[in-house]
N, C-alpha and C positions, 0 to 999 in steps of 0.2 A: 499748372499741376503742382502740387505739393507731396510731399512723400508724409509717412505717418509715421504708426509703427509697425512693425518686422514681425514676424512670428512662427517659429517652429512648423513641420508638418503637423508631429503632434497636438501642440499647441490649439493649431486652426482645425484639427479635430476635434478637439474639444469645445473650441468656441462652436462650431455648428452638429455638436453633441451628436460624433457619429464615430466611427471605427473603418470606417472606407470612405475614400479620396478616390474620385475616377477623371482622369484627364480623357476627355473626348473630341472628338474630331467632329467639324460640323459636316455633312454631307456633299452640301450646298457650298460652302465658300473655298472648305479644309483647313478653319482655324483652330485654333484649340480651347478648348475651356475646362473648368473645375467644375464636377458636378458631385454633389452629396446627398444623400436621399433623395432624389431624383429631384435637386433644385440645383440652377446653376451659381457656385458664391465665390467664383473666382473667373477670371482671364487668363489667358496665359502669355508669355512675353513669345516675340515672336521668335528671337533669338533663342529661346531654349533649348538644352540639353540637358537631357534626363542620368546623361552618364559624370554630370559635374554636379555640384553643389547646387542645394536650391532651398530655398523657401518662401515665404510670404510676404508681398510688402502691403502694406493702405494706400491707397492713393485718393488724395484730395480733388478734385475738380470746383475749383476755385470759382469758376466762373457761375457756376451751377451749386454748387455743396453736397455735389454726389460723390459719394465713398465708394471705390472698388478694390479690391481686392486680387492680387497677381501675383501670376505663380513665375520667377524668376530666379537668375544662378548672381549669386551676389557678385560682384567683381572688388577686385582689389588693385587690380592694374593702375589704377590713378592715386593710388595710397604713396605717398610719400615719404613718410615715417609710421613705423608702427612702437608701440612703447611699451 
């Protein structure tokens, strides 16, 4: 897996030209996802908290060349320097 680019909430409203982001629970498993006019165009990390930072990362699947999209709390814990 390869990381992409980052993108604001706002941002990834924009790219899926909407004004409402709904994180939903699947019934069946209780995973999370991102749904936007009633399509799903995101994942969610399983780690999430809604009470920390978050936003959007791309993800590569290398293996295949499929693009997803995850809703995630960035970390800085492994940052070493900042400048």
């Amino acid at each position: 897996m390869k990381f992409g680019q980052k993108l604001s909430v706002t941002a990834f409203k924009t790219k899926h030209n909407t004004d409402k982001l709904d994180v939903v629970k699947n019934p069946i498993n209780g995973k999370l996802f991102v749904s936007a006019n009633g399509q799903t165009v995101a994942a969610v990390s399983k780690n999430f908290d809604a009470t920390k930072d978050f936003e959007y990362v791309e993800l590569l699947l290398e293996d295949t060349g499929t693009v997803l999209w995850c809703l995630h709390n960035p970390s800085s814990a492994n940052v070493v320097l900042s400048m």
